[in-house]
C-alpha positions as CSV (number, residue, x, y, z in Angstrom):
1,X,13.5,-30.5,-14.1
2,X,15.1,-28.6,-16.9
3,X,18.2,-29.5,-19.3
4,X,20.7,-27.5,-16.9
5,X,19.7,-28.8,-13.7
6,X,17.2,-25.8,-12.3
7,X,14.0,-25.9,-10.8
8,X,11.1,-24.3,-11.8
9,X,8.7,-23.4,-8.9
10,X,5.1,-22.2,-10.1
11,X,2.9,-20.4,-7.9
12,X,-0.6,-20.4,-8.2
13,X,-2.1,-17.2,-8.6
14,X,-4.8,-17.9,-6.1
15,X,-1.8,-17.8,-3.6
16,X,-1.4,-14.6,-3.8
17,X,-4.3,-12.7,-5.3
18,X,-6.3,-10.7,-3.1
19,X,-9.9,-12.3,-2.3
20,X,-11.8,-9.1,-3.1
21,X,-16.2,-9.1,-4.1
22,X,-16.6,-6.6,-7.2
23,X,-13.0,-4.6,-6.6
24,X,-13.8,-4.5,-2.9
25,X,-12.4,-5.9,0.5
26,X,-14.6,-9.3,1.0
27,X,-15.2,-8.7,4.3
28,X,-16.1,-4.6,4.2
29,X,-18.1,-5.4,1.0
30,X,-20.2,-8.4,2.8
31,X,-20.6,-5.7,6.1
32,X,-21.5,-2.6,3.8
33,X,-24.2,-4.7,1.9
34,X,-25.5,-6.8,5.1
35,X,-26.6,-3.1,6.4
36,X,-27.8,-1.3,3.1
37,X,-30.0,-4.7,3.1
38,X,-31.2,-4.3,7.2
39,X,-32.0,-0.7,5.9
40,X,-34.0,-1.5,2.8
41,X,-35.7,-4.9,3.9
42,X,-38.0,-3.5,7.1
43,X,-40.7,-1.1,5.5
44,X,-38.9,1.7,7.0
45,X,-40.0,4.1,3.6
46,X,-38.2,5.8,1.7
47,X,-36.0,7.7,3.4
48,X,-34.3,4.9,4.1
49,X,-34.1,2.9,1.4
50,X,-32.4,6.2,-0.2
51,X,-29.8,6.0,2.5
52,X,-29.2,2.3,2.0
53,X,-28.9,3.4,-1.8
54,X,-26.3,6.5,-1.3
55,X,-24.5,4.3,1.2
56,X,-24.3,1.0,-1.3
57,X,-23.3,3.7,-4.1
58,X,-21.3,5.8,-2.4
59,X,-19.5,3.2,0.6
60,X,-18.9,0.2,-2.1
61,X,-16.7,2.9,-4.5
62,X,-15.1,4.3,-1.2
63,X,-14.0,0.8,-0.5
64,X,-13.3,-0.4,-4.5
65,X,-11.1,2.8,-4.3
66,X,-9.3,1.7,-0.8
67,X,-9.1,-1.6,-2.1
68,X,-6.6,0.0,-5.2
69,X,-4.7,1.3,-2.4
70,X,-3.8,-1.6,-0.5
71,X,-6.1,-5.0,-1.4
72,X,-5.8,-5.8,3.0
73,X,-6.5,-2.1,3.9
74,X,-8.5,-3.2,6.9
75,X,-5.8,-5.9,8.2
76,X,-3.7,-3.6,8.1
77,X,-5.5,-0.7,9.4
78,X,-6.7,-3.1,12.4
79,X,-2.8,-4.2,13.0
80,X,-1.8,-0.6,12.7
81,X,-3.4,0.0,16.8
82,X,-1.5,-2.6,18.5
83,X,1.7,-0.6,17.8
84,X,2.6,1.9,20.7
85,X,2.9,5.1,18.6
86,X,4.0,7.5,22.1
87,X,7.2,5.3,22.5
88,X,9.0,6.7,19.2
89,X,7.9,9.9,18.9
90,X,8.8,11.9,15.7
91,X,11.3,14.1,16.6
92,X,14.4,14.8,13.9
93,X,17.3,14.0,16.5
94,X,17.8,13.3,20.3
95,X,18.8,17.0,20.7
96,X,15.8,19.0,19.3
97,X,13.6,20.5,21.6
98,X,10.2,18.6,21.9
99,X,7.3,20.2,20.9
100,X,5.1,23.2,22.3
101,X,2.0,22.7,23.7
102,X,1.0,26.8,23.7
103,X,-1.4,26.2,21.0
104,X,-3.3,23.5,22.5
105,X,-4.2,25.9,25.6
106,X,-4.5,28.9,23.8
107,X,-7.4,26.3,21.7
108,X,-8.5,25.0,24.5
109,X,-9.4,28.9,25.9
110,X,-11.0,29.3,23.1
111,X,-13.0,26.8,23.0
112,X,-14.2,27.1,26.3
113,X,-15.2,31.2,25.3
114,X,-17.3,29.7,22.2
115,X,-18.8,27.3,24.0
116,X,-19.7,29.9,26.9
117,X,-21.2,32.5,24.3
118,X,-22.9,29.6,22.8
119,X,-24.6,27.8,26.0
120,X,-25.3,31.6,27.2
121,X,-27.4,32.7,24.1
122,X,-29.2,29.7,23.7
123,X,-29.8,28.8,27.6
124,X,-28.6,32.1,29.7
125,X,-27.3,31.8,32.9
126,X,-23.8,33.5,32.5
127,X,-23.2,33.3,36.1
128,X,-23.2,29.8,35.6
129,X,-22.0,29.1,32.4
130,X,-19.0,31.0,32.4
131,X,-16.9,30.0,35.5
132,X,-18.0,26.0,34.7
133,X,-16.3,26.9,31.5
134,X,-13.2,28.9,32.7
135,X,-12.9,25.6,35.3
136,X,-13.3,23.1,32.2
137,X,-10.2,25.4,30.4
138,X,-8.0,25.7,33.5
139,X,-8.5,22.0,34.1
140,X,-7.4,21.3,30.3
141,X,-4.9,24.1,30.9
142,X,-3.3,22.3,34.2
143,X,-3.5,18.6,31.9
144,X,-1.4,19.6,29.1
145,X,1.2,22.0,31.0
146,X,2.0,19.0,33.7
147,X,2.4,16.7,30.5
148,X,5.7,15.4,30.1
149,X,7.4,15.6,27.0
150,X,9.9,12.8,27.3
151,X,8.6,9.7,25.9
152,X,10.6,6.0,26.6
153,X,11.9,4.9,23.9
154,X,11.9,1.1,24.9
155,X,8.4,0.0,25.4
């Protein structure tokens, strides 16, 4: 107790330090090493034991540099699914008019004419390819027109 009758309440800094292996996330870092170490042990040559290298290199400073973000990036990352993003959709007030989905189908057309062209130069068949492709569009077409834009916004 001190002279004027306050409390002093010392937390340990374990308490709330971040368990992290060489700047990293402990459980990423102990994943990202366990496979660099499945790729290198087998005498798989060297192909992969420079893959296993690049990835410890490249991965462990990836994750030392997520871990300066946010020392639980994962938990958090992990936690971030179980929220229900489609019941509070962005929208700037209750009057706006919800967004288009024009570009989607005009993208998913043309798609569907690349991936035509493509599947016709390399295998032929036009009489085939085509129409399956013009279905696989329309189908996507159909999807996002009979979408409805009005989302609950109680789950």
């Amino acid at each position: 107790m001190r002279a004027d009758n306050r409390r002093l309440n010392v937390i340990h800094r374990s308490l709330i330090q971040p368990v992290l292996v060489m700047g990293a996330e402990r459980q990423l870092a102990i994943a990202l090493w366990t496979i660099c170490l499945a790729l290198v042990l087998p005498p798989k040559g060297w192909l992969a034991a420079g893959a296993a290298l690049f990835l410890a290199t490249a991965g462990h400073a990836l994750l030392i540099y997520l871990a300066k973000l946010d020392p639980q990036f994962s938990e958090v990352y992990v936690r971030h699914f179980r929220y229900r993003q489609e019941c509070y959709p962005a929208r700037t007030s209750i009057w706006c008019l919800p967004p288009s989905h024009a570009p989607f189908i005009v993208a998913c057309w043309i798609t569907a004419a690349v991936v035509g062209a493509v599947i016709c130069i390399r295998f032929g068949h036009p009489a085939i390819v085509f129409p399956l492709c013009a279905a696989g569009a329309a189908f996507g077409h159909w999807k996002l027109s009979t979408t409805s834009n009005i989302h609950p916004t109680i789950p």
